[in-house]
C-alpha positions, 0 to 999 in steps of 0.5 A: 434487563442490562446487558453485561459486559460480555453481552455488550462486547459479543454483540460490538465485535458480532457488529464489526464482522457483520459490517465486514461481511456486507463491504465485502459483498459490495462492489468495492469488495475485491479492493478490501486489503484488510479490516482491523477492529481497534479502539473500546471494543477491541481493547474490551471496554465497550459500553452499549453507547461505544462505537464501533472503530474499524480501519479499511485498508484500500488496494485502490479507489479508497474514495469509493470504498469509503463511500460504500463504508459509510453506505453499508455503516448507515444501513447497519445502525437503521437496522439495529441501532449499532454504529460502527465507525468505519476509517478508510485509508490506502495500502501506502498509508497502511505499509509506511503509517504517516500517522500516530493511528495508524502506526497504533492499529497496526500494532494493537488492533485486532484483524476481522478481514486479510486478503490473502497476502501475495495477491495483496503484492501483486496488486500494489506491485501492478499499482506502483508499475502503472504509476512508474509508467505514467512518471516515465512518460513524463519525464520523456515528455520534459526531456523533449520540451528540453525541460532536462532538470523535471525530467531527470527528477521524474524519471527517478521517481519512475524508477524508485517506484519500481524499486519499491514495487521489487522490494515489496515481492521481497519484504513485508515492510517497506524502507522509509528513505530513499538510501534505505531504498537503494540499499534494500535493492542492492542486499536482496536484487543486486547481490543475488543475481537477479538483477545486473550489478550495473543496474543497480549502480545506475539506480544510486547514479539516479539519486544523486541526480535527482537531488542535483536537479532538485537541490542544486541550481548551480550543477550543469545537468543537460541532455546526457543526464536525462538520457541516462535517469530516463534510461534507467527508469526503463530499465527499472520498469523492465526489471519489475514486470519481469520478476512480478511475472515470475513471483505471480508463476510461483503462487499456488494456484489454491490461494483463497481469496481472503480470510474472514473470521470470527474475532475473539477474547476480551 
């Protein structure tokens, strides 16, 4: 006997939380920032022949979650014939979508798995500060070398992804540009107190330096330039470990882990 339509999508989403279910027990499972079901089966058209769609957002080693995916995807459809089709994609892709996919999921598709939100920014907020530190140690390496230009540029990288580490305690969403950056740092940072109005001067000072040393070959930029990017960027890492320090005092102590459930409606 044919299985009807509500037979068939039951079954499709039964399939899409199963999966989740399995990725989640796996030893990537505490990388697992969401799981959201999209295309036929959660727009409600399945057939017994659809795949099941479901996009994996990665806190980190979003290599390794796509191989334990495709790992747990094979053992699903040996066993039961059903095939879901996972798609992984990191935390960054998924807060600033570079793709037309992507931006769609989001908007439309229908969420099986959320890690709880805050430790969501936590764990960027500690990914952005690691990489901060390693730009930084670059550019202190180029300013030695007396490689002023490379320095200055890295150095703002360091610091704008500091800035973006502060912004996300903040936001849910981050600015796409670097201007919309700064200006997003001085509405929430500056203005508040929470960070000195100095500071957040020297972030804009920053910019332009790093667009002159990328952009224009003809400005003099030296030794006090770097000085002053480089600083700044150490400032910016300071100002990010304080405030995630005091966001993480802040969180109930009673916060779950994740929410898993059960996805309904046609």
């Amino acid at each position: 006997m044919k299985a009807s339509g509500n037979d068939t999508q039951r079954k499709k989403r039964k399939a899409a939380e199963e999966f989740t279910r399995r990725l989640l027990s796996t030893e990537v499972g505490d990388c697992i920032a969401r799981v959201v079901l999209f295309g036929s089966v959660a727009k409600g058209y399945a057939t017994e022949e659809s795949d099941v769609d479901v996009m994996v957002v990665a806190l980190d080693a979003p290599e390794k979650v796509r191989e334990a995916a495709l790992d747990v995807s094979f053992e699903m459809a040996m066993e039961s014939g059903e095939m879901v089709e996972p798609i992984v994609h990191c935390i960054d892709e998924w807060r600033l979508p570079a793709s037309y996919l992507i931006y769609t999921v989001r908007k439309k598709g229908q969420e099986i798995y959320s890690m709880d939100e805050d430790k969501v920014k936590v764990e960027e907020c500690r990914g952005y500060s690691l990489l901060a530190q390693e730009y930084l140690q670059g550019a202190e390496q180029n300013f030695h070398n007396g490689a002023y230009r490379i320095a200055i540029d890295a150095a703002y990288n360091a610091a704008e992804l500091c800035a973006k580490g502060l912004l996300l305690l903040k936001l849910e969403e981050l600015p796409a540009t670097h201007g919309g950056i700064i200006n997003k740092i001085g509405e929430l940072y500056v203005k508040p107190g929470l960070i000195p109005r100095e500071l957040g001067r020297r972030l804009h000072t920053a910019f332009i330096l790093r667009n002159q040393a990328r952009y224009e070959p003809h400005v003099r930029l030296g030794k006090d330039e770097a000085v002053e990017a480089i600083e700044t960027a150490r400032a910016m890492c300071e100002a990010l470990a304080s405030q995630l320090q005091e966001f993480e005092g802040q969180r109930p102590t009673s916060r779950k882990p994740g929410n898993l459930r059960e996805v309904t409606g046609e």
